[in-house]
N, C-alpha and C positions, 0 to 999 in steps of 0.2 A: 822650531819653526814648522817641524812636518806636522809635529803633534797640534798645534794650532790654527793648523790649514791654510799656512801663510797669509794668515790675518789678524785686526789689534784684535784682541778681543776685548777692549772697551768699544769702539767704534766701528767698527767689521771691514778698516779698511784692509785692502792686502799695500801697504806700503809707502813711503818707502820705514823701514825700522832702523831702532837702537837699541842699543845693550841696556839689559836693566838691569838700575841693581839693587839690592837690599840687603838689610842687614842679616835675614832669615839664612835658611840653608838654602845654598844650591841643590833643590833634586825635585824631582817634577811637578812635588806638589806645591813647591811654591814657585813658580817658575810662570810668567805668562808672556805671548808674543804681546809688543805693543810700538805702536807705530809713533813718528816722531812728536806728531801735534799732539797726543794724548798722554805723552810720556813728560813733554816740556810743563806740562799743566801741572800734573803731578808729584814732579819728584827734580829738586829735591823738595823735603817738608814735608806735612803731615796731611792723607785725604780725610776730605772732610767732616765725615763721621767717629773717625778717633777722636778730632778735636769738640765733637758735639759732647759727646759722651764723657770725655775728661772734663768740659769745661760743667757739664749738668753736677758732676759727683762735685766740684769745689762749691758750685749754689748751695746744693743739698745738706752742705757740713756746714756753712753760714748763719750765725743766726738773724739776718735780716731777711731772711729768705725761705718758703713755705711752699707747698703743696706743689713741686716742681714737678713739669708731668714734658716728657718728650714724643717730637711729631705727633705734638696735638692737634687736634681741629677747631678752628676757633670763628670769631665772625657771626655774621647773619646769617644761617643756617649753615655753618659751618664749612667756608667757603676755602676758607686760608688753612691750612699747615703748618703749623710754625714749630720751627726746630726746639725752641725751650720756652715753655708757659710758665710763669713765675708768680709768688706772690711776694712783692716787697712790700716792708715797716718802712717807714720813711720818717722827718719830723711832720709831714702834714697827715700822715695817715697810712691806710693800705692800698698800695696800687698793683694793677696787674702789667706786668713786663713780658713782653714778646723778643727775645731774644736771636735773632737772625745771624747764623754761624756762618763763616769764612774762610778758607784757609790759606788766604792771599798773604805771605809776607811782606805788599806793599798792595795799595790801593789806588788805582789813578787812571787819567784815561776813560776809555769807553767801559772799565770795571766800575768804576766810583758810577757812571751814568745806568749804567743798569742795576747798580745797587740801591741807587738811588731812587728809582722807578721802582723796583721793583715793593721795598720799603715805602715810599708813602703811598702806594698803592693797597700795603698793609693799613697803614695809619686810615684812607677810608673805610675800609672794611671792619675793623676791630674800634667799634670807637669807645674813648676812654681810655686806652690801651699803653701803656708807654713803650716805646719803639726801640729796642738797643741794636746795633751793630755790632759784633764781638770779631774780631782775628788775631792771630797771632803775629801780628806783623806791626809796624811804624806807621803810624798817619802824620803826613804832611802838614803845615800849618794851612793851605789851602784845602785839600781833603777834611781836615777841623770844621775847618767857615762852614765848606758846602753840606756838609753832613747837618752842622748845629744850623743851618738856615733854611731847613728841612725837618726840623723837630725831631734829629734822629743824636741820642745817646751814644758815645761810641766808648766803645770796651777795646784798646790794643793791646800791644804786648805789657807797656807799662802799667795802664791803668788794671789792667786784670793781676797784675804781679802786687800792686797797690792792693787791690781791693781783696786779693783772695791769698796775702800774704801767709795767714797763718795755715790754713787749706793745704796751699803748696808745698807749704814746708812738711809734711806730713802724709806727702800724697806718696805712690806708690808708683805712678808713671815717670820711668826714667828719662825718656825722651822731653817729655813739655815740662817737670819737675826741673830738669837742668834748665831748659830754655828762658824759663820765669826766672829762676833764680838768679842766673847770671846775666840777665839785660842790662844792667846798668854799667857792667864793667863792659863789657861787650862792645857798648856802643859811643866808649869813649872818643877812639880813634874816629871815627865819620861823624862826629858831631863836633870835634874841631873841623876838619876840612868842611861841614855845612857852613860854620864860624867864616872860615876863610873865603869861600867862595862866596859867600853876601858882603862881606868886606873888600874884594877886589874890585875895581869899578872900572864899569863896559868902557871901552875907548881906546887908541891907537897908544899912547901914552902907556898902558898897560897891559901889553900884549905878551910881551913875554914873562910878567908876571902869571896872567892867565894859563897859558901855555905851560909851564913848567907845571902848574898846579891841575890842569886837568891830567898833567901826565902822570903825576902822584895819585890822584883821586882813580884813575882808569886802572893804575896799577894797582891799585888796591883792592877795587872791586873784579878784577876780570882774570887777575894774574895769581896762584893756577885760576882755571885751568889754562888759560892762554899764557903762552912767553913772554917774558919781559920787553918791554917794546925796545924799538929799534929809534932814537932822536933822532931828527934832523938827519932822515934818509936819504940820498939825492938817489937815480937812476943811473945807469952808464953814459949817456950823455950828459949828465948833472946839468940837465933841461929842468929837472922837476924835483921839488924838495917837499916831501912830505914829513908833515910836524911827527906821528908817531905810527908805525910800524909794529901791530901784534903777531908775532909767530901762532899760527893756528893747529897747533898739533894734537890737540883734545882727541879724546880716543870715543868717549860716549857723549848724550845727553845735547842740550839746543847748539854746544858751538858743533860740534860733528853734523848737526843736522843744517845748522849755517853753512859749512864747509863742502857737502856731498849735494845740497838745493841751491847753494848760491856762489859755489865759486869760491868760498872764503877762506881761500888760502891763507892770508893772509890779510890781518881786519887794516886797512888806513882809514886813520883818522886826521884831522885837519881842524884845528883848533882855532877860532874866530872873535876877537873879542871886540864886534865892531859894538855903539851903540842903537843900531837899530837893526833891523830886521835883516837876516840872511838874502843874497840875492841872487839871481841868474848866472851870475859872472862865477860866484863863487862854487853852483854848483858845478860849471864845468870846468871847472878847476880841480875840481877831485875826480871829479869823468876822466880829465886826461892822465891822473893819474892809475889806471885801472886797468890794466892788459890781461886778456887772458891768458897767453904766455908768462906774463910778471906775477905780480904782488896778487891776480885773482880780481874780480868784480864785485867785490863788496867793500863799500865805505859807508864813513859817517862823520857828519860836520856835527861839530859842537859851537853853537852859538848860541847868545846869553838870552834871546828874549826869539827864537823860531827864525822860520822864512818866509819869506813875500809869495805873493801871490804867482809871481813869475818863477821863482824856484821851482813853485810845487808843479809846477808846466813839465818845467826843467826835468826834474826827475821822474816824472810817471815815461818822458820822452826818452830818456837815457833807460829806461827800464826794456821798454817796449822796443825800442829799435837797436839798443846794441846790447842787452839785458844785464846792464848794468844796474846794482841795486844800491842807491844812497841814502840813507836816512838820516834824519836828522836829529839831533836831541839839543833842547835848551835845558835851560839851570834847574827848572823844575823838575825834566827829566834825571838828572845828572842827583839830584837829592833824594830822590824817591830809590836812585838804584844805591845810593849811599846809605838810606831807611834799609831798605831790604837786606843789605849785608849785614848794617847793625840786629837786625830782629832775628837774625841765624838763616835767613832765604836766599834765595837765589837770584842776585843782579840784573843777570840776562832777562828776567820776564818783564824788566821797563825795555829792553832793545823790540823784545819778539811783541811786543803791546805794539810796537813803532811799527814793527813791519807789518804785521797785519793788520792796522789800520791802514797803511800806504798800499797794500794789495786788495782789503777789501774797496776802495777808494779807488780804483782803476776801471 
């Protein structure tokens, strides 16, 4: 810390930090102070330029694939950048591929809309050009649509383990060599629970089925580093029954930085299987349960299709006045953080998506 002037040194804030870690050695030269928002970005998984560079050498060894040239400059007077210029054989011919690297284990949210932008704003610049998206992470069947309804190609974990199967198998990177390889055993387990959670159907009738199965999907995705939840917790007045109870005792990384910025001692959640839209009622329902003295001031409702217009009142209100922090995640969310666990990433960056849309949004 003294040595880096108590500040990240990606971003020059002085604070607040977390522990970093790596696989490297402990000693100072690989050692760097970094603050929480720049550390949540990062790690866990791979920054971006490892994966440019690993995924250019599997092009390179392909034979559908030619004159591969990295952060080229492409466009009308060479306007754009693009992380990998390609030549691909195709059955119609030779086209040229702009290849746009990632290194999101899940996609969504305001990430999908600025990649989004950012890409066909490529597609006018480069014209003729064929557009690919590449990450090492799960796209959503949603993420799919919006991307193909954009003219943009997308490379994930699968399809690049598909396409650059014999590459990988022969590559030298033990980190993304493992990761390709074993995707499909990997992401057995959350691809029944995505199974089961489209087969459970929204309504009172099925609540405690829902219930039991966001508690198994949460556990799965959050537990380590979080504790096993606590069911059907009451309070000492057993005023207030809260569906599931995470012990928060994480030492590094976003739940420490959840923990030390918001209070979250202890995550409650409150599992909702109405069929329509979350309401007012329900957010201060979870407000009441939220003591600074108790369980901490951080929750989150799980409902299958969002909240109403009156929640989101709700909660920027419970934020601002008793700085209570609730957010919310529906099923889309709840699949994308089951994508990211299957793809080897880190869950939390659909929660921390959540919360910094609800804080940029205030």
């Amino acid at each position: 810390m003294k040595n880096g002037n108590y500040r990240c040194a990606n971003c020059g804030s002085s604070g607040p930090f977390v522990p970093v870690w790596t696989s490297g050695k402990t000693d100072a030269n690989n050692l760097a102070v970094m603050c929480a928002n720049c550390h949540m970005q990062i790690d866990p998984g791979p920054i971006e330029i490892h994966f440019i560079q690993y995924l250019a050498s599997l092009i390179r060894q392909h034979p559908s694939f030619s004159r591969v040239e990295l952060e080229a400059l492409v466009g009308e007077g060479g306007r754009v950048r693009a992380d990998i210029v390609a030549q691909r054989r195709t059955e119609s011919g030779i086209e040229s591929a702009i290849v746009e690297c990632k290194p999101f284990s899940v996609l969504s949210g305001p990430w999908l809309e600025s990649v989004i932008s950012q890409l066909t704003s490529y597609a006018s610049a480069i014209r003729g050009a064929h557009i690919v998206l590449a990450f090492p992470g799960r796209a959503s069947e949603h993420t799919l649509k919006e991307l193909s309804r954009h003219g943009i190609e997308v490379w994930d974990i699968d399809k690049i383990a598909d396409l650059f199967n014999e590459q990988i198998a022969v590559s030298d990177d033990p980190y993304f060599k493992s990761l390709f390889l074993n995707t499909r055993v990997r992401a057995t387990p959350q691809e029944q629970f995505i199974r089961e959670l489209r087969a459970c159907p929204p309504g009172w009738e099925s609540w405690l089925e829902y219930q039991k199965l966001i508690g198994r999907i949460l556990s799965d995705v959050c537990s380590p580093p979080l504790s096993l939840p606590l069911s059907e917790h009451f309070d000492a007045p057993r005023a207030n029954r809260r569906d599931f109870i995470f012990p928060n005792y994480a030492s590094d990384g976003f739940w420490l930085f959840l923990r030390s910025r918001y209070a979250a001692d202890y995550i409650v959640v409150d599992a909702k299987n109405g069929k329509g839209l979350a309401t007012k009622a329900h957010v201060l329902q979870i407000a009441n349960y939220l003591k600074e003295h108790g369980v901490g001031m951080f929750g989150i409702i799980l409902c299958r299709a969002g909240v109403d217009g009156g929640a989101k009142v709700t909660m920027r209100e419970q934020w601002i006045l008793h700085r209570k922090l609730i957010v919310a995640l529906n099923d889309l969310d709840v699949e994308n953080m089951l994508l990211a666990k299957a793809a080897g990433g880190d869950p939390a960056t659909v929660l921390g998506d959540r919360i910094q849309e609800f804080r940029l949004s205030m």
